[in-house]
KOLSESE-807932 format. One record per residue (C-alpha): x, y, z. Coordinates in steps of 0.1 Angstrom, whole numbers, padded with zeros to 4 digits, always signed. Layout:
% residues N
XYZ...
***
This chain:
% residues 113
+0000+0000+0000+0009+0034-0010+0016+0060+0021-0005+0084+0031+0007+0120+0022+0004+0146+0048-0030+0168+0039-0059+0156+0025-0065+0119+0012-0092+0100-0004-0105+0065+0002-0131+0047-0003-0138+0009+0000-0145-0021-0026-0163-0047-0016-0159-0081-0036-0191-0104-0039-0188-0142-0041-0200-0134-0079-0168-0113-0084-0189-0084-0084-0170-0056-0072-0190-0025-0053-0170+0005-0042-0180+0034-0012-0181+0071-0021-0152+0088-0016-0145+0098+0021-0112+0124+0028-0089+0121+0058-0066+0150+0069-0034+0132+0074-0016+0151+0101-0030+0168+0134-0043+0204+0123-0065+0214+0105-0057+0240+0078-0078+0273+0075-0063+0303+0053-0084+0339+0045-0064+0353+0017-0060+0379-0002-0053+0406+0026-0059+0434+0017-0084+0428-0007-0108+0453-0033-0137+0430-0034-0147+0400-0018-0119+0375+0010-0115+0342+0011-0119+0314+0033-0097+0280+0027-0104+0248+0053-0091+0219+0051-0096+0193+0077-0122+0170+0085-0155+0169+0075-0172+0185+0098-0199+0213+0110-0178+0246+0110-0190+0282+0122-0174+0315+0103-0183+0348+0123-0173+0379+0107-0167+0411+0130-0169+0449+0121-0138+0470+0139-0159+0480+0167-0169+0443+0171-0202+0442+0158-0212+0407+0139-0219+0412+0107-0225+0375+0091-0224+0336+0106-0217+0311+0082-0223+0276+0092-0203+0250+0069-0200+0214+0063-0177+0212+0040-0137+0216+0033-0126+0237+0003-0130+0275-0001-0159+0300-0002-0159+0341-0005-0179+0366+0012-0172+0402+0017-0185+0419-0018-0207+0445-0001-0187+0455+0031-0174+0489+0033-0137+0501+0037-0120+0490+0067-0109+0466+0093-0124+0430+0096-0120+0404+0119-0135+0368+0108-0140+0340+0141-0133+0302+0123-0148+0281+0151-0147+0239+0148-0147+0211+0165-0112+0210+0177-0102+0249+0178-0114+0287+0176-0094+0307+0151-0093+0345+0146-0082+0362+0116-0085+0398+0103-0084+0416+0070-0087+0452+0054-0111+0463+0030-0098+0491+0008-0106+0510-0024
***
């Protein structure tokens, strides 16, 4: 068997009848490795931020903050990969709360023209 690489991997499972049929799973992922990965790029940005996670599958809350702390949008994930937000907020400082299972994470950006 092959080794795992560190990050993301996929499995899935085939199952061999007695026919010699062979069925297979979905596709599952397993973070290979101890952290999970979360990245909010570009900073500063003109338009719209974005949020990478990588890590397990798994329910994941995104709060974003205003300067003077007021919450602005929760985003409630599932899912690993990336998603943007952001288009309509005014100039200035933001500060986005990445809460999962295993850790809370705060991150901030800028908005400018």
């Amino acid at each position: 068997m092959d080794k795992w690489q560190e990050g993301v991997n996929y499995f899935r499972i085939v199952e061999v009848t007695k026919s010699g049929t062979h069925l297979y799973s979905t596709s599952n992922q397993v973070l290979n490795g101890n952290e999970e990965r979360i990245d909010l790029a570009p900073n500063p940005t003109k338009d719209t931020v974005s949020l990478t996670y990588e890590g397990f599958s798994c329910e994941y809350i995104v709060n974003v903050y205003n300067a003077t702390g007021e919450k602005l949008e929760t985003f409630q994930r599932y899912e690993t990969g990336t998603f943007s937000f952001g288009t309509n907020y005014v100039l200035g400082l933001y500060f986005v709360e990445v809460v999962t299972p295993n850790k809370t994470q705060m991150f901030k950006f800028f908005k400018e023209a």
